[in-house]
C-alpha positions as semicolon CSV with decimal commas, in nm:
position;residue;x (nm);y (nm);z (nm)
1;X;0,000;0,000;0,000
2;X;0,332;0,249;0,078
3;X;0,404;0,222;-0,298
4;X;0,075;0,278;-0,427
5;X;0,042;0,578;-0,223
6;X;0,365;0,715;-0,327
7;X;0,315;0,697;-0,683
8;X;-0,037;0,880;-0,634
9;X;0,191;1,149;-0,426
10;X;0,385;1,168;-0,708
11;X;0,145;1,216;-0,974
12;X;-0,045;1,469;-0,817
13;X;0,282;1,684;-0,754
14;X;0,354;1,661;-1,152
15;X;0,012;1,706;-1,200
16;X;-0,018;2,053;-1,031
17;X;0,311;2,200;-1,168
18;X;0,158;2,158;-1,539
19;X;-0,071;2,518;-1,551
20;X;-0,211;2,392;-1,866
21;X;-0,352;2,100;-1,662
22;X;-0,440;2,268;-1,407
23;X;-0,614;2,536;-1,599
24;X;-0,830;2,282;-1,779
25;X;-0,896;2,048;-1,481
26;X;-0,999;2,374;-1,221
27;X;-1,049;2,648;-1,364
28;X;-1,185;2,597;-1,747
29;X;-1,510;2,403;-1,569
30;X;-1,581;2,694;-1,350
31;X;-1,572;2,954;-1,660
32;X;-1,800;2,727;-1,821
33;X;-2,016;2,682;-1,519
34;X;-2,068;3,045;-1,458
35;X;-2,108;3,126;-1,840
36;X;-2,373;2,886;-1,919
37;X;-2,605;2,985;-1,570
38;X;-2,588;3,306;-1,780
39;X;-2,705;3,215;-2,130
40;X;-2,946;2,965;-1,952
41;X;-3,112;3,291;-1,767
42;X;-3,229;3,413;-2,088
43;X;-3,485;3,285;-2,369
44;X;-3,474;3,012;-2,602
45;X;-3,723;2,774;-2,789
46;X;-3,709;2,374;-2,811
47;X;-3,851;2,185;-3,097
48;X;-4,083;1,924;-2,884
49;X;-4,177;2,030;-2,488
50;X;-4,252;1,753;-2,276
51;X;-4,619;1,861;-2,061
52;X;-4,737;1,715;-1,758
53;X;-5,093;1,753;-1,746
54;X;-5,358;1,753;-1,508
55;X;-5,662;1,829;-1,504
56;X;-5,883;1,927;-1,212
57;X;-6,200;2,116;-1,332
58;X;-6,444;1,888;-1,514
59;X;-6,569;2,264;-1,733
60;X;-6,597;2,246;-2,056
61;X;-6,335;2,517;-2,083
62;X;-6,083;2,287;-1,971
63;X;-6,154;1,959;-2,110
64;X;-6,089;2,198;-2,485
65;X;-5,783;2,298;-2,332
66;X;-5,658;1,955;-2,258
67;X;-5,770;1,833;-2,626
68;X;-5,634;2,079;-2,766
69;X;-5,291;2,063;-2,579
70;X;-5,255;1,697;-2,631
71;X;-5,322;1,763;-3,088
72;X;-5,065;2,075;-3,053
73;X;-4,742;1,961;-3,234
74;X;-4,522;2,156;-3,007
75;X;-4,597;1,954;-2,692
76;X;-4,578;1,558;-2,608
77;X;-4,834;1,568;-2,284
78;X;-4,882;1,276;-2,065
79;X;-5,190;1,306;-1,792
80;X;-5,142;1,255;-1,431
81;X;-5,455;1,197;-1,196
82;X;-5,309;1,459;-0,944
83;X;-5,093;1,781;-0,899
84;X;-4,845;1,685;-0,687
85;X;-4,770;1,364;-0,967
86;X;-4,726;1,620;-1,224
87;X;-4,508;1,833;-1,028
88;X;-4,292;1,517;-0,910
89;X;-4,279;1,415;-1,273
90;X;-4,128;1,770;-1,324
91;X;-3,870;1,702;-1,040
92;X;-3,761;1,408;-1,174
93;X;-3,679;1,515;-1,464
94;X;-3,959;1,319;-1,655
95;X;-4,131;1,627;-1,814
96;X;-3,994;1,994;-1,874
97;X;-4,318;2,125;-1,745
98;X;-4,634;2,064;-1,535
99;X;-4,967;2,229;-1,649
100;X;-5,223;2,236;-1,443
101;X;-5,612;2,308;-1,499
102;X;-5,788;2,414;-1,188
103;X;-6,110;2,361;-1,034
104;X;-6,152;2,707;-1,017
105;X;-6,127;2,776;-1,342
106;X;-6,483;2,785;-1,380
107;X;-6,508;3,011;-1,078
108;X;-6,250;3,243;-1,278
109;X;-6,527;3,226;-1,541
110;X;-6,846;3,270;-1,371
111;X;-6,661;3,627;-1,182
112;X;-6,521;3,789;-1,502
113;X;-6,706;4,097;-1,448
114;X;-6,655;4,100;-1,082
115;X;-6,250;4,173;-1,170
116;X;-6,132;3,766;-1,178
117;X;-5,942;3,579;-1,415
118;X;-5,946;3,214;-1,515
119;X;-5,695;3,104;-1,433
120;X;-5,405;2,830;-1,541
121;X;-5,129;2,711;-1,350
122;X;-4,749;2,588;-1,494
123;X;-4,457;2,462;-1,274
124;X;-4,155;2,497;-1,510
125;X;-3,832;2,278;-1,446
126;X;-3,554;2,554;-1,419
127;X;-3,309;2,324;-1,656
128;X;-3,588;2,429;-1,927
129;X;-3,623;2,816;-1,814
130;X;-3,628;2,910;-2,137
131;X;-3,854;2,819;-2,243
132;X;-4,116;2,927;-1,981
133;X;-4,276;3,214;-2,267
134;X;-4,352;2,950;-2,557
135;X;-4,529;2,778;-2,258
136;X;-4,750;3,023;-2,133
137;X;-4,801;3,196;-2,496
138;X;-4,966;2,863;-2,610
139;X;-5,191;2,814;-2,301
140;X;-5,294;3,206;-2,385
141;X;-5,374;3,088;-2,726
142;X;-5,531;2,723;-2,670
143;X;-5,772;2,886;-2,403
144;X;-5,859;3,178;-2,611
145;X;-5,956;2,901;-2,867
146;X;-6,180;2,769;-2,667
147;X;-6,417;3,073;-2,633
148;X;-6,603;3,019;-2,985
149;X;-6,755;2,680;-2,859
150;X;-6,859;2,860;-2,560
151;X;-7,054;3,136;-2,713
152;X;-7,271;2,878;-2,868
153;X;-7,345;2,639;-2,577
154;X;-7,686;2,750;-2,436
155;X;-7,660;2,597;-2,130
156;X;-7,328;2,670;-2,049
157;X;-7,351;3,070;-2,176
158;X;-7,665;3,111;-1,932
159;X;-7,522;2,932;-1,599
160;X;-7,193;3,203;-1,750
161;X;-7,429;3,516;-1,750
162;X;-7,627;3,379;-1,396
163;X;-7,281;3,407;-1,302
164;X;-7,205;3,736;-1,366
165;X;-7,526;3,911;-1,264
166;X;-7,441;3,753;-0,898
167;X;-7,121;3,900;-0,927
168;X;-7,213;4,221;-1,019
169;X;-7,423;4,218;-0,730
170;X;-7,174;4,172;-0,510
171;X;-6,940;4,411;-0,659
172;X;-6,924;4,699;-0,414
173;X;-6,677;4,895;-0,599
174;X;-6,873;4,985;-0,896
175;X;-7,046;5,298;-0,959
176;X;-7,436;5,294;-1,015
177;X;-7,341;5,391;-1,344
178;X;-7,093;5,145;-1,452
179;X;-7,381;4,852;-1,265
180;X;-7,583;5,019;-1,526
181;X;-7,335;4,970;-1,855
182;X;-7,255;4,624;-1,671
183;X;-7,610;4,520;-1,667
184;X;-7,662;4,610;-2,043
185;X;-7,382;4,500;-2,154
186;X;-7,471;4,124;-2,014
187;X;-7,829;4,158;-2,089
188;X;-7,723;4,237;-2,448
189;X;-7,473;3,938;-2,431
190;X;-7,714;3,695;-2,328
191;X;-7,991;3,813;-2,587
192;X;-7,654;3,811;-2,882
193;X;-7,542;3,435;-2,791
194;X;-7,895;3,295;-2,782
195;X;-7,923;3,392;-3,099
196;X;-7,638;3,269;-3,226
197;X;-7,632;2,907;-3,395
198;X;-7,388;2,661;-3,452
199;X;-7,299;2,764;-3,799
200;X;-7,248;3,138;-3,737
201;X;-6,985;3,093;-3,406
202;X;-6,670;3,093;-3,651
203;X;-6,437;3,433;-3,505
204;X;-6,292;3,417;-3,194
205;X;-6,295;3,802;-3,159
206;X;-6,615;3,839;-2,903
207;X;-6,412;3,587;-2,664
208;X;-6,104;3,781;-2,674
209;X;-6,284;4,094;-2,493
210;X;-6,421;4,009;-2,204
211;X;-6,270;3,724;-2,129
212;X;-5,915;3,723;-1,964
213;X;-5,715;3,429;-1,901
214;X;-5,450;3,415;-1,644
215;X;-5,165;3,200;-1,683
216;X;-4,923;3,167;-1,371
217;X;-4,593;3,012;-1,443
218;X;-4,323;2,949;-1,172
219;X;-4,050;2,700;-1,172
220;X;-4,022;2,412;-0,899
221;X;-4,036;2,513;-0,553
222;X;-3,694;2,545;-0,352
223;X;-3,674;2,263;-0,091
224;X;-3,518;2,444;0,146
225;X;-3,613;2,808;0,136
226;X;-3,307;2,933;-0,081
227;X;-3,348;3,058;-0,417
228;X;-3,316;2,875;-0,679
229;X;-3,089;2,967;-0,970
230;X;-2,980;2,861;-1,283
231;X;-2,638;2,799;-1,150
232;X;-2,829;2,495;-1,000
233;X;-2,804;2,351;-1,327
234;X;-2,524;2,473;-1,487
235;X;-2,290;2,349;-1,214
236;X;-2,328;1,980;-1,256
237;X;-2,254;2,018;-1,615
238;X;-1,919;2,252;-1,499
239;X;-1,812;1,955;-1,265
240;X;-1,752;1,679;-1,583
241;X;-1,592;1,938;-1,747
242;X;-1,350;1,911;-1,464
243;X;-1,372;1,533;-1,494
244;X;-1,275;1,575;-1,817
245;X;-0,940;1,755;-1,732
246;X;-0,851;1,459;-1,541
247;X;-0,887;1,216;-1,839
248;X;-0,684;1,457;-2,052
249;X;-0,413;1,494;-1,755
250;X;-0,329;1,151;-1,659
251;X;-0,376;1,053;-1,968
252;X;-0,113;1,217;-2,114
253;X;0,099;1,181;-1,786
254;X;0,125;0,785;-1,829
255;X;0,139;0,822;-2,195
256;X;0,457;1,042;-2,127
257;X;0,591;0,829;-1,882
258;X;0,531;0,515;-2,099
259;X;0,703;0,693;-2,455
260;X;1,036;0,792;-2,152
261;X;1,046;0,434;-2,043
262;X;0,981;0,571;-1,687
263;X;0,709;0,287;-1,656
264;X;0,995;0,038;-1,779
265;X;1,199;0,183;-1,500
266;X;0,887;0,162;-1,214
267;X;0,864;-0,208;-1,354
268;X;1,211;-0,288;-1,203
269;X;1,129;-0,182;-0,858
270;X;0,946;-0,436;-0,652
271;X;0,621;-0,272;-0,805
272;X;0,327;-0,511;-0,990
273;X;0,153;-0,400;-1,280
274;X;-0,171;-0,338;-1,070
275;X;-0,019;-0,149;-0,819
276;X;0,171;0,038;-1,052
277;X;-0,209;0,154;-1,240
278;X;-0,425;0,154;-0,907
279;X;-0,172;0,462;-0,761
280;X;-0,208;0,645;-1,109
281;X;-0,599;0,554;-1,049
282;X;-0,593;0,670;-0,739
283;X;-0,420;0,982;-0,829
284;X;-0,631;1,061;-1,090
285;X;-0,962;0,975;-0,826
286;X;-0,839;1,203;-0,594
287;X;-0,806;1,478;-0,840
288;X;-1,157;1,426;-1,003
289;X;-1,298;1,456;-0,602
290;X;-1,078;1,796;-0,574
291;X;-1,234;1,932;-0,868
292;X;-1,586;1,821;-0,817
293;X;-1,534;1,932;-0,433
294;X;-1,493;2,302;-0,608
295;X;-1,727;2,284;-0,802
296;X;-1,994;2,218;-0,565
297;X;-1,883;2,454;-0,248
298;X;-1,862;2,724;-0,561
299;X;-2,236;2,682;-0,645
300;X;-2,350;2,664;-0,291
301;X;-2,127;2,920;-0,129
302;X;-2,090;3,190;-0,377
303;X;-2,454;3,154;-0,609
304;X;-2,691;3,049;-0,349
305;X;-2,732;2,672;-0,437
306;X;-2,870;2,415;-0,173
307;X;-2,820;2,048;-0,143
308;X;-3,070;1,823;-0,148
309;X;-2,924;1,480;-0,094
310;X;-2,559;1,554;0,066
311;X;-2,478;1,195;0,152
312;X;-2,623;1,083;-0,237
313;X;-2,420;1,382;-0,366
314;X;-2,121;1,225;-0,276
315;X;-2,206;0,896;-0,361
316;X;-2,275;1,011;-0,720
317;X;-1,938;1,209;-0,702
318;X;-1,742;0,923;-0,585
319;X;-1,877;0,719;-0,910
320;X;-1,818;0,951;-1,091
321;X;-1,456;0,979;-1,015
322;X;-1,412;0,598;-1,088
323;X;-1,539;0,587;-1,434
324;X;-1,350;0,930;-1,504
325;X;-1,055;0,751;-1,343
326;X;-1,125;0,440;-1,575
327;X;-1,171;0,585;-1,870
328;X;-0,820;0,804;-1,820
329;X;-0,623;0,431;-1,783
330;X;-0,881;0,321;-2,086
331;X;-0,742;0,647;-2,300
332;X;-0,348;0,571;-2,202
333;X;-0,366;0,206;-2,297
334;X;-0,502;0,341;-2,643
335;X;-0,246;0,611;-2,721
336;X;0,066;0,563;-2,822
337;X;0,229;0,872;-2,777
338;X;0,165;1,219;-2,622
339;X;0,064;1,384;-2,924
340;X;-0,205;1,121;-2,995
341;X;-0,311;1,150;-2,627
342;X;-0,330;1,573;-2,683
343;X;-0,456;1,523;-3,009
344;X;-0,731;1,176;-3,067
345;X;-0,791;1,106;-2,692
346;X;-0,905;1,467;-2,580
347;X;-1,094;1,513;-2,986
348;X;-1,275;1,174;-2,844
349;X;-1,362;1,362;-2,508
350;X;-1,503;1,659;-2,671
351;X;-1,725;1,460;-2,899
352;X;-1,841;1,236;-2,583
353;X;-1,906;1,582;-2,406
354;X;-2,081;1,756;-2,676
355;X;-2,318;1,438;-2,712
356;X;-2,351;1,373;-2,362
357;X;-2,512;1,747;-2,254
358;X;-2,143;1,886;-2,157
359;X;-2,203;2,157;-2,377
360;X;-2,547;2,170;-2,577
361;X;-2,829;2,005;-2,292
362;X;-3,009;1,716;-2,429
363;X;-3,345;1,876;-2,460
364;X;-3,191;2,102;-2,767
365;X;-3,062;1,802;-2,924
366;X;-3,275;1,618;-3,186
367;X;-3,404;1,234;-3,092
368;X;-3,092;1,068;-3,312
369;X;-2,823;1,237;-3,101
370;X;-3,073;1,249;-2,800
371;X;-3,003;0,862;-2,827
372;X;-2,653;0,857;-2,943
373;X;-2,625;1,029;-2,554
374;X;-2,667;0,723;-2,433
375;X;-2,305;0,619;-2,495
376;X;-2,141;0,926;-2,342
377;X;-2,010;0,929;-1,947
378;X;-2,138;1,227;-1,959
379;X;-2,480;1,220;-1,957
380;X;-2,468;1,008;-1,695
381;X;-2,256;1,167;-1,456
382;X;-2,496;1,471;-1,475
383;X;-2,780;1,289;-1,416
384;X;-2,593;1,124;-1,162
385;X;-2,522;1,444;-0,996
386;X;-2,856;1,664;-1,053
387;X;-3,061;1,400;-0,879
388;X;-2,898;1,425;-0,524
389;X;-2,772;1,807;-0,605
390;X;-3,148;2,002;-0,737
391;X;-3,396;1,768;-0,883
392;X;-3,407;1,549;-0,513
393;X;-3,460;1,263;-0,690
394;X;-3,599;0,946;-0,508
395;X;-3,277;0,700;-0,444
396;X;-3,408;0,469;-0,593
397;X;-3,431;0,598;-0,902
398;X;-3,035;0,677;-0,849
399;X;-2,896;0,340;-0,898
400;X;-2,937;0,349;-1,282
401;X;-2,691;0,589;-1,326
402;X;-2,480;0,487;-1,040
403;X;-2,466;0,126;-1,194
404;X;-2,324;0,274;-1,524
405;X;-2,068;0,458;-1,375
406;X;-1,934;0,205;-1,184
407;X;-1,937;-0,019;-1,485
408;X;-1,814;0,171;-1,733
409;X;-1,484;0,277;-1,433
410;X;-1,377;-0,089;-1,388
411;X;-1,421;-0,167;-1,808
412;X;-1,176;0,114;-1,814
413;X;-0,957;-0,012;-1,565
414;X;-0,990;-0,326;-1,697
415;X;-0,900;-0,264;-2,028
416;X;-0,644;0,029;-1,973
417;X;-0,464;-0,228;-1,759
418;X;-0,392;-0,529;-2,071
419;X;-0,326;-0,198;-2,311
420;X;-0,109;-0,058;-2,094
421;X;0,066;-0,344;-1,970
422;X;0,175;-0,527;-2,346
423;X;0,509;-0,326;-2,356
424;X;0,604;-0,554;-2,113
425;X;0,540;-0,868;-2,208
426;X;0,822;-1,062;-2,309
């Protein structure tokens, strides 16, 4: 155990006198980190939005809303039976937004002239801020829609106008001049849609006049009282930059060593092959926990992020590391020399990164390359870490991605170990 410790004490001294690596394992992630909580702050537009529906008013108003929502081309809905499953689903990561259709809705409808809206309620994941606007600019529009139908229902237009004479009753802030253009306005409303047939209700304009909608969209509630902030999401995808750095770094520090004959050299000490790799594992581990370590305190100390899952966090962290770790031996066994490690093996990373959400996030990304992610470490050390770090994801619904990054460390050890270890055969 002395020597495998003193190699790792080794490599992490040579590892911190290289700025470049340095650079690109701690500091390039948080530039990133921070830069991206920026863009993500602003607007954007995705092709397909995934909706979490639910509806609670049996109106007619609603059930058009929900028909119409689940024809419109922009949105793949699924139903849930109850709020807080829509709002979970959210959470989880399942759907970029919950919608939700009130019971009061028809309340909102009946007290139009009393000074109420109808209203609509959306719960927006913050990893899909942007696009928060197309959301509530389509429930505006699919509601509005809805009003033509209305006009043209005789039952439901006269329970609307019983409505709104009790309302106006109750009013207490109207003059008895304005009850008086009130009551004639409604009286002339109810005489205009009795008349009206189911041929003739083909403009939308009457609707749009007297009857406000209100659509209220927030994004998931904070857990813990703190505010929530982009950074919550950008900092995950920060830390496997970092992660990356470490690849690239060791990497190219056994490559090095290997092209020297410094490994050659280790080899003649009373050092095995295995201990020889698990210290430059280890090494590279400890690094990977360093950066990820800054990475985290950053987001919480200095942008106002909270933990949901500490001891999960670390968990996810720790797995993370491995595979990293495994994937750096994977990358030296493959390369030949240092350029090829500079050149091919960090090329490789950035392709794996810019498939796997390090750089564009997978809602963006169209369904081929949305299942190409898949195959990248990276998507699944973010989802590793935004399920203990934002989204408080149930544990149990942790272990996929745990599971993968575990496996895909020891295939790298595995196989880093028989590339690495053929110079000395013989």
């Amino acid at each position: 155990m002395n020597a495998i410790f003193a190699i790792a004490h080794k490599d992490l001294r040579l590892m911190f006198r290289d700025r470049g690596d340095v650079f690109f394992t701690f500091v390039f992630p948080v530039i990133l980190a921070i830069f991206f909580g920026f863009v993500f702050g602003g607007n954007g537009k995705s092709s397909t939005i995934e909706l979490a529906l639910t509806v609670e008013s049996d109106s007619r108003l609603a059930a058009g809303i929900a028909a119409d929502l689940a024809r419109d081309a922009s949105f793949d809905v699924t139903r849930f039976d109850t709020r807080a499953q829509a709002v979970d689903a959210v959470r989880r990561g399942k759907a970029s937004a919950a919608v939700i259709l009130p019971a009061s809705m028809q309340d909102g409808l009946d007290g139009i002239f009393a000074g109420k809206s109808i209203p609509i309620d959306a719960i927006v994941d913050p990893a899909r801020r942007a696009e928060a606007g197309l959301i509530q600019g389509k429930l505006n529009e699919l509601a509005f829609r809805q009003f033509p139908d209305m006009l043209t229902d005789g039952p439901q237009m006269t329970k609307f106008f019983a409505g709104a004479r009790a309302s106006l009753i109750q009013a207490e802030q109207l003059t008895p001049t304005q009850r008086l253009a009130i009551s004639g306005l409604l009286a002339a409303g109810d005489t205009f849609t009795k008349s009206l047939g189911k041929s003739t209700a083909t403009t939308t304009q009457p609707a749009s006049t007297w009857s406000p909608i209100a659509v209220t969209v927030a994004e998931l509630p904070a857990r813990t009282g703190l505010p929530r902030s982009s950074f919550d999401v950008t900092f995950p995808q920060g830390t496997v930059w970092g992660l990356a750095g470490c690849i690239g770094a060791f990497a190219s520090s056994i490559v090095l060593e290997r092209s020297r004959g410094t490994l050659n050299r280790l080899r003649l000490a009373p050092i095995g092959r295995v201990h020889l790799l698990a210290g430059k594992g280890l090494a590279c581990f400890t690094t990977a926990l360093l950066v990820q370590a800054l990475l985290v305190g950053l987001a919480v100390v200095g942008f106002g992020s909270s933990i949901a899952q500490p001891v999960m966090l670390l968990v996810a962290c720790c797995a993370a590391a491995f595979a990293f770790s495994g994937l750096a031996m994977m990358l030296a066994g493959f390369c030949r020399t240092e350029a090829e490690a500079n050149g091919a093996g960090r090329g490789a990373i950035l392709i794996l990164a810019m498939i796997g959400g390090g750089t564009i996030p997978l809602f963006f990304m169209p369904p081929l390359l949305k299942t190409l992610s898949f195959g990248s470490p990276f998507r699944w050390a973010i989802a590793a870490m935004e399920g203990p770090f934002w989204r408080d994801t149930p544990i149990a619904e942790q272990t996929t991605p745990l599971l993968v990054l575990l496996a895909i460390g020891v295939g790298g050890f595995v196989v880093g170990c028989r590339a690495i270890g053929r110079p000395f055969a013989g």
